[in-house]
Structure formats: structure tokens, C-alpha cells
VEXDREN-2710 file (C-alpha; in Angstrom, 1 decimal):
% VEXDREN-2710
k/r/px/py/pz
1/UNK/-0.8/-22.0/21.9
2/UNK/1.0/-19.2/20.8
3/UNK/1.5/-17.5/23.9
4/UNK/2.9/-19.2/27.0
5/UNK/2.3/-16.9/30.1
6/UNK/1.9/-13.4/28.1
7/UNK/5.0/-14.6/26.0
8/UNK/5.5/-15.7/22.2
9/UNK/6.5/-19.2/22.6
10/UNK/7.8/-21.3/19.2
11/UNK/7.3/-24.9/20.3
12/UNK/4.5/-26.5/18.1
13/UNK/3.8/-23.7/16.0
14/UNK/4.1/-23.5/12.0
15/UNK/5.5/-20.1/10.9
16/UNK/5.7/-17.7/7.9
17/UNK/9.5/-17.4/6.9
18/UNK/11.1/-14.0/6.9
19/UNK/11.2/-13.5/3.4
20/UNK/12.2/-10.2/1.4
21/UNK/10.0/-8.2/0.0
22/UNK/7.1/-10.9/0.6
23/UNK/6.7/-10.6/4.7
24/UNK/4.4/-7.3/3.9
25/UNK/1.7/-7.0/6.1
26/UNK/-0.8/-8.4/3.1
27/UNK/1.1/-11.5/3.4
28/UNK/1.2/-12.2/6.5
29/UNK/-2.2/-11.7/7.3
30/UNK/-3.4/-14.2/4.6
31/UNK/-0.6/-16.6/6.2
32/UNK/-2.7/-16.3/9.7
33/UNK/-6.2/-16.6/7.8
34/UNK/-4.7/-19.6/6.3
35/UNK/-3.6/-21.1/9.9
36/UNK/-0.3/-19.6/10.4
37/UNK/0.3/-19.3/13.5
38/UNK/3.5/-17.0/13.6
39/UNK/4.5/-14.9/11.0
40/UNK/7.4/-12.9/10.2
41/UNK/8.0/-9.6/8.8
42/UNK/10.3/-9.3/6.2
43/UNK/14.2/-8.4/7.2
44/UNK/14.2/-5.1/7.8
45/UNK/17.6/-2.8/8.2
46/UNK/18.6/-1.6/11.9
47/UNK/19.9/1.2/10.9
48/UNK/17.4/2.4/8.7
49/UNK/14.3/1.6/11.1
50/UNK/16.3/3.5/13.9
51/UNK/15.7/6.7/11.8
52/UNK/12.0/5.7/11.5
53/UNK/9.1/7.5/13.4
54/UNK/6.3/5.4/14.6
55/UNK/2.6/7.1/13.2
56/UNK/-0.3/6.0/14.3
57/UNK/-2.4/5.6/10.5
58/UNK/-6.2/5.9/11.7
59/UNK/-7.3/6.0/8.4
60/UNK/-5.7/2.3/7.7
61/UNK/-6.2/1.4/11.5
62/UNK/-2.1/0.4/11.4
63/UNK/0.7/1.9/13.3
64/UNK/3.2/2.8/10.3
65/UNK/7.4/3.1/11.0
66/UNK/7.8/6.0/8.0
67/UNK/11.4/7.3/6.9
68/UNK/12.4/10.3/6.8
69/UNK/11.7/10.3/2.7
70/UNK/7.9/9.1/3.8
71/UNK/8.2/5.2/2.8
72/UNK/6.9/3.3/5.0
73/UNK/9.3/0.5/6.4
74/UNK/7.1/-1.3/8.3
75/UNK/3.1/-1.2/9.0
76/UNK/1.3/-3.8/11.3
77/UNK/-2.5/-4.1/12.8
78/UNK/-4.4/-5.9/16.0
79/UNK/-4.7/-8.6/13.8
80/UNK/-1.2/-10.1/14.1
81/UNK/-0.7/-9.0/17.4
82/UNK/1.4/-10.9/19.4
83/UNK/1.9/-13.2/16.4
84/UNK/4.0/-11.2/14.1
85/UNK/8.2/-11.6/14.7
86/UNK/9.5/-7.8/13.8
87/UNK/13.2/-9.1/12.2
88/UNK/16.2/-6.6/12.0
89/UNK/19.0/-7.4/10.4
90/UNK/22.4/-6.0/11.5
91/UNK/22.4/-7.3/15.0
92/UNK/22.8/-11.1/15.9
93/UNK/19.5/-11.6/18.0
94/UNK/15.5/-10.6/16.6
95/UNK/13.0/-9.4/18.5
96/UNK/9.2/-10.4/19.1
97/UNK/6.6/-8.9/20.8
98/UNK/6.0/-11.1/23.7
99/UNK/2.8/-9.2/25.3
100/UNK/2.2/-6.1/27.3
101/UNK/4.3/-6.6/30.1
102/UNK/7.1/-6.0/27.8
103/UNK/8.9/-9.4/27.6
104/UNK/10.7/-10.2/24.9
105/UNK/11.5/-13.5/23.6
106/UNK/14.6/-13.9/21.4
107/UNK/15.5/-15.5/18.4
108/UNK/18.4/-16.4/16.0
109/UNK/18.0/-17.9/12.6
110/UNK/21.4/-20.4/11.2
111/UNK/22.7/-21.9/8.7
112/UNK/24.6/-24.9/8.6
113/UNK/28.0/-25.0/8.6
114/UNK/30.4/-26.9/6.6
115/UNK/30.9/-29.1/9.6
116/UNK/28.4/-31.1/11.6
117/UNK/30.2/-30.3/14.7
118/UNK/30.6/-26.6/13.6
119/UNK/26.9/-26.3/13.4
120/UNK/26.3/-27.8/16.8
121/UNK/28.9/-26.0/18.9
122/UNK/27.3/-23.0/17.3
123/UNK/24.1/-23.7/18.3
124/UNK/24.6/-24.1/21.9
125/UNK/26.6/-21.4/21.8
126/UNK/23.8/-19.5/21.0
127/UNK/21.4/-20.8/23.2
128/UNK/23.5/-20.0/26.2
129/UNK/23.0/-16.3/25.2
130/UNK/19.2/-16.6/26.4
131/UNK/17.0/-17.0/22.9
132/UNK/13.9/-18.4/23.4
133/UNK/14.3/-20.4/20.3
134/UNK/16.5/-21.3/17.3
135/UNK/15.7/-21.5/13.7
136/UNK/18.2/-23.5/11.3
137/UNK/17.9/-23.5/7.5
138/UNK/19.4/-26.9/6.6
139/UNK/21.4/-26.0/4.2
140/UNK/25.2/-24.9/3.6
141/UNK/26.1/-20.9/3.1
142/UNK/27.0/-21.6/-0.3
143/UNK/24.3/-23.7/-1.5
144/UNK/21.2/-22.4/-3.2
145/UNK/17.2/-23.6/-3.1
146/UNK/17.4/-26.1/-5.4
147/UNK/19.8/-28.2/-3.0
148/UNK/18.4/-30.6/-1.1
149/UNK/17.6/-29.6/2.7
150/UNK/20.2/-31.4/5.0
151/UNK/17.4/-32.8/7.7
152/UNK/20.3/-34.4/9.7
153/UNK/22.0/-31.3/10.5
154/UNK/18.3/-29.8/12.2
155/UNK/17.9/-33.0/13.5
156/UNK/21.6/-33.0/15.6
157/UNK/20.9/-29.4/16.8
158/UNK/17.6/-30.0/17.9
159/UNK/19.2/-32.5/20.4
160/UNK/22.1/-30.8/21.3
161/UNK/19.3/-27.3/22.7
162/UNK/16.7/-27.2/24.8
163/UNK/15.2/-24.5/23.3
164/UNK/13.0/-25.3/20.6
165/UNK/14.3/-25.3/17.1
166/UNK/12.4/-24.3/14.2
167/UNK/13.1/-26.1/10.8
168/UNK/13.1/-24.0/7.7
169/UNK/14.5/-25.1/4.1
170/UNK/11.9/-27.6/3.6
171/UNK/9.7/-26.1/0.6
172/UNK/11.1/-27.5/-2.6
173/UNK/11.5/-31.0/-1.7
174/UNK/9.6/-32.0/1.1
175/UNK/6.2/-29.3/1.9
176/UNK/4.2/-28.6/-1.0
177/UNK/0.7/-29.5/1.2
178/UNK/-0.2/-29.3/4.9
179/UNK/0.5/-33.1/5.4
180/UNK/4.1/-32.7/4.5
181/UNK/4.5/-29.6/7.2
182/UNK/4.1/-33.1/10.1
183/UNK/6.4/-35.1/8.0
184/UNK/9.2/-32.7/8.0
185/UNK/8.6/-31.6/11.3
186/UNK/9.4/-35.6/12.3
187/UNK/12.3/-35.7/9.9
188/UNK/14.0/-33.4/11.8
189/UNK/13.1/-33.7/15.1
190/UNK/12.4/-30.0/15.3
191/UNK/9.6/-28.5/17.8
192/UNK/8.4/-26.5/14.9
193/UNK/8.2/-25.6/11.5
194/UNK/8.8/-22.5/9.0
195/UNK/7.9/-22.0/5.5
196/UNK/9.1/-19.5/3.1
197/UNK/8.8/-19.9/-0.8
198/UNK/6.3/-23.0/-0.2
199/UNK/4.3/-20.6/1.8
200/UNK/4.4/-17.4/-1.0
201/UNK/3.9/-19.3/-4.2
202/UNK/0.6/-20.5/-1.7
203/UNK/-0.2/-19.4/1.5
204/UNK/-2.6/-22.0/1.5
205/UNK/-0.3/-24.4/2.2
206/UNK/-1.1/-23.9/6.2
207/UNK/-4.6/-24.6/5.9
208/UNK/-5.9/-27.8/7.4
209/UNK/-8.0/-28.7/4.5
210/UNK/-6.0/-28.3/2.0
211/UNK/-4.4/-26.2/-0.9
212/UNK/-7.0/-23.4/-2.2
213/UNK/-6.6/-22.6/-5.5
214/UNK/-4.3/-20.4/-6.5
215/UNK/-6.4/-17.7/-8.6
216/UNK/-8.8/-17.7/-5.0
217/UNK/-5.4/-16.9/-3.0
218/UNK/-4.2/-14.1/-5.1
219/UNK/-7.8/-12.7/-5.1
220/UNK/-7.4/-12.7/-1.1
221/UNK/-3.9/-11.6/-0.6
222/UNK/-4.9/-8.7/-3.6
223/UNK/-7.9/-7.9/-1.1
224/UNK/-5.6/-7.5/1.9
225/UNK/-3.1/-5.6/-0.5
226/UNK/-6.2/-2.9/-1.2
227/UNK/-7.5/-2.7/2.4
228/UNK/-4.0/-1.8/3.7
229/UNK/-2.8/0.3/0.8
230/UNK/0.2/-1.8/0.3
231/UNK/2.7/0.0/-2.7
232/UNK/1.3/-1.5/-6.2
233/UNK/5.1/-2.8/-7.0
234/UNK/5.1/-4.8/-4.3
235/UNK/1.6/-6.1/-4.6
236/UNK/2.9/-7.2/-7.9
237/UNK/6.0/-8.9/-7.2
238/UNK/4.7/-10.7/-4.8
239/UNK/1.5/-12.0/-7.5
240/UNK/4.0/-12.9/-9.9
241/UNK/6.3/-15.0/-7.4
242/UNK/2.6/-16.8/-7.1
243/UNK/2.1/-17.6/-10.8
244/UNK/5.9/-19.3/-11.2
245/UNK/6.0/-20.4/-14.2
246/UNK/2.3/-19.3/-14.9
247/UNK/3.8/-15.7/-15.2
248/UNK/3.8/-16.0/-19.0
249/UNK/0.2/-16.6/-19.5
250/UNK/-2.3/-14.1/-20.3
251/UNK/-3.0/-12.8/-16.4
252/UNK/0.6/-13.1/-15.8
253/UNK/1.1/-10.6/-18.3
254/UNK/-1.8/-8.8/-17.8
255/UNK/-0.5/-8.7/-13.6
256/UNK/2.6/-7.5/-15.1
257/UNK/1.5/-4.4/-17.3
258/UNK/0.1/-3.2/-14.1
259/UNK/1.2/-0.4/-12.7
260/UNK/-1.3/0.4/-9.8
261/UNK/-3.4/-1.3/-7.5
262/UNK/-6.9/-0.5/-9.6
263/UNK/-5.0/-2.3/-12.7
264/UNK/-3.7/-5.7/-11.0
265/UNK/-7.6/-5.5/-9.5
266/UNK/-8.9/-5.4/-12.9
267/UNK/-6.8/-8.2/-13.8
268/UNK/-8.5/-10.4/-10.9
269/UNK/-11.6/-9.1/-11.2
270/UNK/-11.9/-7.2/-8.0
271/UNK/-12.7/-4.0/-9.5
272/UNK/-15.4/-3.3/-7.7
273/UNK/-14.1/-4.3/-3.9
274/UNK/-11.0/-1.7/-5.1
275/UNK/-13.2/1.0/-5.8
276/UNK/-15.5/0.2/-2.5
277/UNK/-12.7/0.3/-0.6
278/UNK/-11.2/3.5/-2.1
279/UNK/-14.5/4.8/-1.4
280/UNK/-14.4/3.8/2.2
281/UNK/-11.1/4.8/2.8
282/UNK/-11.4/8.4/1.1
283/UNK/-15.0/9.2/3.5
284/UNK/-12.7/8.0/6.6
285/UNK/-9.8/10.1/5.5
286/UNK/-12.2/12.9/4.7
287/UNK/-13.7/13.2/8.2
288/UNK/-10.6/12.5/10.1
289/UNK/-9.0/15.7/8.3
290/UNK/-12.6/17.2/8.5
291/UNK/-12.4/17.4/12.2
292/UNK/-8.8/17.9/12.8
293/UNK/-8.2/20.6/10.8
294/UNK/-10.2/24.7/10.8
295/UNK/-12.1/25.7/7.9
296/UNK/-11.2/29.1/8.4
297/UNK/-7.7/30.4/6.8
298/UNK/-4.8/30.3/8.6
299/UNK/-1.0/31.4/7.3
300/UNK/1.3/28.4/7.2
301/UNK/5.0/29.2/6.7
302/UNK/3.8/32.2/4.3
303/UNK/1.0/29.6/2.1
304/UNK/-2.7/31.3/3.2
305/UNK/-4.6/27.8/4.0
306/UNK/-7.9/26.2/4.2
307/UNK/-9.6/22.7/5.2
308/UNK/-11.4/22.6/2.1
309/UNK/-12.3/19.8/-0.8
310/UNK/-13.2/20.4/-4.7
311/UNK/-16.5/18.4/-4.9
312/UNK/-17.6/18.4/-8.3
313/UNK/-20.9/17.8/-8.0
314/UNK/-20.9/21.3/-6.2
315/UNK/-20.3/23.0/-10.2
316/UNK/-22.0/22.8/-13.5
317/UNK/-20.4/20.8/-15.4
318/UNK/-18.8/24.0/-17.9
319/UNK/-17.5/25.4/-14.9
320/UNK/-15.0/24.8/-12.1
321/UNK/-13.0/27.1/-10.1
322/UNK/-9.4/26.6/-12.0
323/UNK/-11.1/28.4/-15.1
324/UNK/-12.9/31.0/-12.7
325/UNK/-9.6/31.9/-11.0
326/UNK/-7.9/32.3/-14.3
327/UNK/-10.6/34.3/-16.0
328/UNK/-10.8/36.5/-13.1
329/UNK/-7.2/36.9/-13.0
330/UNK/-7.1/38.1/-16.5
331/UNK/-9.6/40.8/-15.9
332/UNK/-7.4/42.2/-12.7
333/UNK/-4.7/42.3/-15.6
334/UNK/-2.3/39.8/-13.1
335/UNK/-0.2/37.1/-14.4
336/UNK/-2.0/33.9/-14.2
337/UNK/-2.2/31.5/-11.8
338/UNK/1.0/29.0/-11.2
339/UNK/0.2/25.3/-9.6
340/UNK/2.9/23.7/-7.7
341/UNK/1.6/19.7/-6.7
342/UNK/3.3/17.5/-4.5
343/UNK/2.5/13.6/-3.8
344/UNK/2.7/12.1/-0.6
345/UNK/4.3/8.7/-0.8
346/UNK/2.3/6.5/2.3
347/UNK/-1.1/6.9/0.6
348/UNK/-0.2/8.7/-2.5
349/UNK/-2.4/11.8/-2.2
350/UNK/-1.6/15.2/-3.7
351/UNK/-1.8/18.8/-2.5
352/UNK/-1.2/21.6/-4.7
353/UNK/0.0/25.3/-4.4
354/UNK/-0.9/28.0/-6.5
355/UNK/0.9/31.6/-6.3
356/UNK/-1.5/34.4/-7.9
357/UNK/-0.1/38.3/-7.4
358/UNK/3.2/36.9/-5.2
359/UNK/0.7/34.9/-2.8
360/UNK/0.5/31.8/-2.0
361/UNK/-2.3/29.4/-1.4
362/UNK/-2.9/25.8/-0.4
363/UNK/-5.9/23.1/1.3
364/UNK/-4.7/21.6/4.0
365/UNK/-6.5/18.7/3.0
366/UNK/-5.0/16.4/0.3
367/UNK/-6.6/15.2/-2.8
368/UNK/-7.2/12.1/-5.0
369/UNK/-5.8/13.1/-7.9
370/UNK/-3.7/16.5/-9.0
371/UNK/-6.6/18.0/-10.8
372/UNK/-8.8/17.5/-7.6
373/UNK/-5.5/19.3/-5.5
374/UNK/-5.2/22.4/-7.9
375/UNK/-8.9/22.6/-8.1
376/UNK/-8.9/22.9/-3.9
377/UNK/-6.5/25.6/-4.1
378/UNK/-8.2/27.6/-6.3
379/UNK/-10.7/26.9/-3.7
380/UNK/-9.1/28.2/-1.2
381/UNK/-7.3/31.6/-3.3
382/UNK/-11.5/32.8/-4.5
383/UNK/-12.8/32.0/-1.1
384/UNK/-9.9/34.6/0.4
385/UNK/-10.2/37.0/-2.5
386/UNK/-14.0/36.9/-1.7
387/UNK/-14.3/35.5/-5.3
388/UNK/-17.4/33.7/-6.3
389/UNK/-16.4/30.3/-7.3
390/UNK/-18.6/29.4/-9.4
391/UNK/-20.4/27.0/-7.4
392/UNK/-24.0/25.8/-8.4
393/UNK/-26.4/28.1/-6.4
394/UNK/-23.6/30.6/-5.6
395/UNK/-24.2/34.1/-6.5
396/UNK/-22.6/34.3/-10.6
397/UNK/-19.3/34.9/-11.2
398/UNK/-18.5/36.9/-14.6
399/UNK/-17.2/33.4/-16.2
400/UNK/-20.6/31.9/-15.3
401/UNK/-22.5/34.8/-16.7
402/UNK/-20.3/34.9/-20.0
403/UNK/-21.2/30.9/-20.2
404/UNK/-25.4/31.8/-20.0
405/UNK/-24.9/34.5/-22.3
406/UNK/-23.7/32.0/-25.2
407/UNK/-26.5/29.4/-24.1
408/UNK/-28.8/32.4/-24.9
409/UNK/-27.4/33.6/-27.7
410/UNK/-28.6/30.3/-29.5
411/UNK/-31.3/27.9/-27.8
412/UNK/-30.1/24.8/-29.3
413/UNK/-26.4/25.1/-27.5
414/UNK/-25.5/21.8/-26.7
415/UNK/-22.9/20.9/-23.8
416/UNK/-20.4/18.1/-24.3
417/UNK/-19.2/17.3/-20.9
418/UNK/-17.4/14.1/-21.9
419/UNK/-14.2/13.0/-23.8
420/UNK/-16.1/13.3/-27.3
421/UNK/-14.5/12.5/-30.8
422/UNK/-15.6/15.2/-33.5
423/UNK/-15.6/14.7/-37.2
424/UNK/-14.6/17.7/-39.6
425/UNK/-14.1/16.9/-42.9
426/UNK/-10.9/13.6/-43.5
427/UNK/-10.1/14.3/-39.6
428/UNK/-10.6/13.8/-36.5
429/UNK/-10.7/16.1/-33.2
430/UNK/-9.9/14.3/-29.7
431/UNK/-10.7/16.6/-26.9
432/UNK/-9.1/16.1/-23.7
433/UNK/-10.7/14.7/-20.5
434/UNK/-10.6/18.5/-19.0
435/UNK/-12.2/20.2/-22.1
436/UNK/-16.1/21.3/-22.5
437/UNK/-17.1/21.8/-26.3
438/UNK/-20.3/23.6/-27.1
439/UNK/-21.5/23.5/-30.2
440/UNK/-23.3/26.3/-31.7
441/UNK/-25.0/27.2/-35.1
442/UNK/-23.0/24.0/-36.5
443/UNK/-19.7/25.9/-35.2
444/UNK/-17.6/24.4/-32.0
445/UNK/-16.4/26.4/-29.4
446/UNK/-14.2/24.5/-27.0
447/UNK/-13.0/25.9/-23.5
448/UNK/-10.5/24.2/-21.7
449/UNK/-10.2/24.0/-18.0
450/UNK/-6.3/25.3/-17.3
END
């Protein structure tokens, strides 16, 4: 049992290790799949989660603790609760959540000492302070993993408490399977057990039947990774601390060159769960702003807004309503249009401003990508200007009028709505993405969208 009387109790449990940069919400949830039964959020900085503001994400379903600059430091679910230890570091005790009638259990984590006797006084000492359990890393300050683990040293603490004491060190030489968690636990005489690097190079390593292969694991931590919207560097560090000495082959490399979340999914083959989950994740995002926000315009410190989306569907494919701003803005003789985009950092969305005539104009609803941003405030300037957009069924504008007029002027005008290589001669053309080409009486006209 994890909990004892609504409390988080750490006799008889095995644990995920606090472990830097690893103890990301991915991780430990893939640690409790695997039979985890306490897990451990990486160490965390006091004084920068006291300047954190707790936001309630109901897109991800997570309550996220965002910095001031919009990282997020720390982002949990229902899944772990009550089974996740949120760790500080800067102050001698750590908290966990030990239910809803707001006990809290303590915790310290040791080291041993250069003395036996220094170890043990210290450890008693510490329990007298009230922790409900104490964790000791068998080995010195100054020694490193590859050392051996000093059992003997858990093993005299443990009988000089009567709290429990968890055992942690134990992942190079003695736990590389589940069977070996038991035989350290006994070696030591500890009431439990923690695992850090044994646990990240395979989280598997808790499950009762045995060690899943590793590919499979980083296919379900990547899943988790996807689902919560964890940052692509940190999906990827914590991969290549899987591969070891793997890192070097082909998908090591190829998990390396990554730079986003839909590239290390290409790598393990879960292309299509990232973009079904994208897909999810955008429809949840779009009716949460949908119904939160007015579709009518509304003046935000001096920016005219709307809740509006560029759909692009919604216009042919020559048109969209960045080029129908801009030729319209031409024909009033005002400068053209200026974008300003900005990315937000938890979920990586953009919203864009444009200025046209000294005003400014912005959705309030954020985008994909920074075309689909400057696109929806274009949007948002026609639809106050009274502008038609463009739109298919929407009455003309004098862009999509100029665009039928060439499609008459010759009735074999054929539209090239794709990236498309054209040969002339000894060279070659690439158009960009954002460019239409029409090609006319064996001449080509291309039109690109600003």
C-alpha cells in the first residue's frame, strides 16, 4: 500500500529516484505503468518555484507551475496522485502530498559520510526532526557511480531509525532486473527501495515480468512525451540516456538530429499517434478558446481583437487573406501591412500582430504555425475594415476577381498549388511552399502569398 490512513507511507514500496532532468512527468508515469509505486519529480529549485504560478492546463488535463518567462517548472496529472514526491532543493526536508486532508509526510535523502558513526549520528538526528522516512545513497560525497554501493552503511542506519529507510545507489552493480530490486532490498536491510539510472536507461526494470525491450519502452515513454507536450529537448535527452552506448547507431543519431517532437516520432515510428494526438489536442484547444473567448471585436491595450481561426479549407487555393489585405492595401495607396509574431513557450503556439494605417490588429486565439497566426490577423483587420476576405462563397473581393479574369483570359490556365520544380532551359525554378504559379500560353506567372 501506498497510502497508510490518507498518508504517503515509504515502507515496502519501490520508487523512481529524483533524477535531473529525467523525473519529467513522461517519466514518471511510465515508471508507475511499469509498477512503480512512488515516483519522484526531478529536483526542483525553491526559490525559483516560489515565483511560479499554479495554471490549471485543461487542454493537457495537468495543473502546470509556469515562471514568470512561461517555462513550465513543473506539470503533474490524477494519474500520479498521491504517488508522486514534489522535491525542492534549497531546504533540508521534501515534501509529498499525503492526501486531502493536507498531511504531509517528510523526507530527507543522505549520503554517507566518511565515517560510519558520522553517518548514523546523522541519521537519527534527522529522524528526531519528524520525517516520515529516510533515503541514503550508499555512497561517499566524493565518489562517483561507478563506485561500488557501500550496503553496510544503509544497512547500520536502517537499525539505528525507526523510520523506514529507502536504499538508493544500487543500479550499476546490483539491480539491472526486478529480481535484484529484493536482493538489494535484503542486503541492506532497508524497508524499501529507489532506483535512478537503472530505472532511466529502463523503466521496465519495475515490472514484475520482466525487462521490456528497450525500443518498446522508448516508444511508450515518447507516447507519454506527445500526450503531455513535454519540451522536444528534453524528450531527447532523456531517449539518448536510454540508448547508452547504442547512441551511436543509426536511431541514436537519427534521435539526435531531432529537433522536435514530430522528428524523434518519426524516428520511432510513431508518426501517426503524434499527428493524432496533435489533432486531438488542437480540436480541444480550439473549443476551449472557442467558448471562452467573444467573436465580436473588442480593444485590448490599443490591438482591435477577435476569437477567430485561418481555416484553409475556407479559401481557394490562389487566395488567402494575407494577399487580399495587401492588395487591398495597395489600392487605398497605405503602406503595407507589418506582422509582428510571438511564440508562447508552454505549448509553443504563435499569435501575430499586424499594424495597417497606425492600427493594430490581433486573434485572440493562437495558431499552429506563424503563417496560420498572420493569416488570422489579417482575418481579423478585413473583417473590421468590412473587407471581403476572400473566403470561398464570400461575396468577391477585387483580388479574387483579378484571379478569374486571368483564368478567362485563357481556358487552359492551370493552378499549381504545390511546391513544384519548373524547368527553363539548363535551370531550374524552386517555388516556395507559399507561392501559386499559373501557367498560361506556355508563360508562368507566379504570385506569392506575402
Amino acid at each position: 500500500m501506498v497510502l497508510n490512513e490518507g498518508r504517503l507511507t515509504f515502507r515496502n514500496i519501490n520508487a523512481l529516484a529524483p533524477m535531473v532532468r529525467v523525473g519529467t512527468l513522461p517519466m514518471r508515469l511510465l515508471a508507475l505503468d511499469y509498477g512503480a509505486d512512488v515516483v519522484y519529480c526531478e529536483e526542483l529549485i525553491d526559490i525559483k518555484m516560489a515565483q511560479c504560478r499554479r495554471v490549471v492546463n485543461d487542454v493537457l488535463d495537468t495543473v502546470d507551475f509556469v515562471a514568470p518567462d512561461d517555462r513550465v517548472m513543473f506539470r503533474t496529472c490524477r494519474k500520479e496522485k498521491e504517488r508522486v514526491v514534489f522535491q525542492m532543493v534549497g531546504c533540508s526536508m521534501f515534501e509529498a502530498d499525503g492526501g486531502e486532508d493536507g498531511r504531509v509526510g517528510r523526507l530527507t535523502i543522505i549520503s554517507a559520510a566518511f565515517q560510519l558513526e558520522e553517518t548514523v549520528a546523522l541519521a537519527q538526528r534527522i529522524e528526531k526532526v519528524g520525517v516520515a522516512a529516510i533515503a541514503v545513497h550508499g555512497r561517499f560525497k566524493d565518489e562517483r557511480p561507478q563506485h561500488p554501493v557501500h550496503c553496510d552503511y544503509i544497512q547500520a542506519v536502517a537499525r539505528a531509525v525507526s523510520v523506514p529507510v529507502i536504499a538508493n545507489g544500487g543500479s550499476l552493480d546490483l539491480v539491472k532486473a526486478y529480481e535484484d530490486i529484493e536482493e538489494f532490498r535484503c542486503a541492506t536491510g532497508a524497508a524499501s527501495v529507489m532506483l535512478a539510472r537503472a530505472a532511466m536507461w529502463n523503466a521496465s526494470v519495475f515490472r514484475s515480468q520482466g525487462l521490456l525491450p528497450l525500443e518498446r519502452v522508448m516508444q511508450e515513454y515518447l507516447k507519454y512525451a506527445i500526450r503531455y507536450d513535454n519540451h522536444a529537448f528534453n524528450t531527447k535527452y532523456c531517449l539518448c540516456q536510454m540508448l547508452r552506448d547504442k547512441v551511436e547507431s543509426p536511431l541514436g543519431k537519427q534521435v539526435q538530429a531531432a529537433q522536435t517532437n514530430a522528428e524523434i516520432s518519426e524516428a520511432l515510428g510513431l508518426q501517426e499517434f503524434y499527428r493524432q494526438t496533435e489533432e486531438q489536442l488542437q480540436t480541444r484547444r480550439d473549443a476551449l478558446q472557442s467558448s471562452s473567448l467573444p467573436s465580436s471585436p473588442v480593444v485590448d491595450g490599443g490591438v482591435i481583437t477577435m476569437a477567430v481561426k485561418f481555416e484553409r479549407r475556407e479559401y481557394p487555393p490562389q487566395i488567402t487573406p494575407k494577399m487580399v489585405l495587401l492588395e487591398w492595401s495597395r489600392k487605398q495607396r497605405m503602406e503595407q501591412p507589418l506582422y509582428e509574431t510571438v511564440q508562447r513557450p508552454q505549448d509553443r503556439a504563435f499569435q501575430s500582430t499586424v499594424t495597417l494605417d497606425e492600427k493594430k490588429y490581433r486573434s485572440s486565439l493562437w495558431e499552429k504555425s506563424k503563417k496560420f497566426a498572420e493569416q488570422a490577423a489579417a482575418i481579423v483587420c478585413l473583417r473590421f475594415l468590412g473587407v471581403p476576405e476572400g473566403r470561398v462563397g464570400d461575396k468577391d473581393s477585387d483580388l479574387v476577381c483579378k484571379r478569374k479574369r486571368e483564368g478567362k483570359a485563357n481556358g487552359r490556365m492551370q493552378i499549381l498549388d504545390s511546391p513544384v520544380t519548373l524547368c527553363c532551359s539548363n535551370f531550374l525554378h524552386l517555388l516556395k511552399p507559399a507561392a501559386a504559379a499559373y501557367a498560361v500560353s506556355g508563360s508562368i506567372y507566379i504570385v506569392f502569398s506575402y
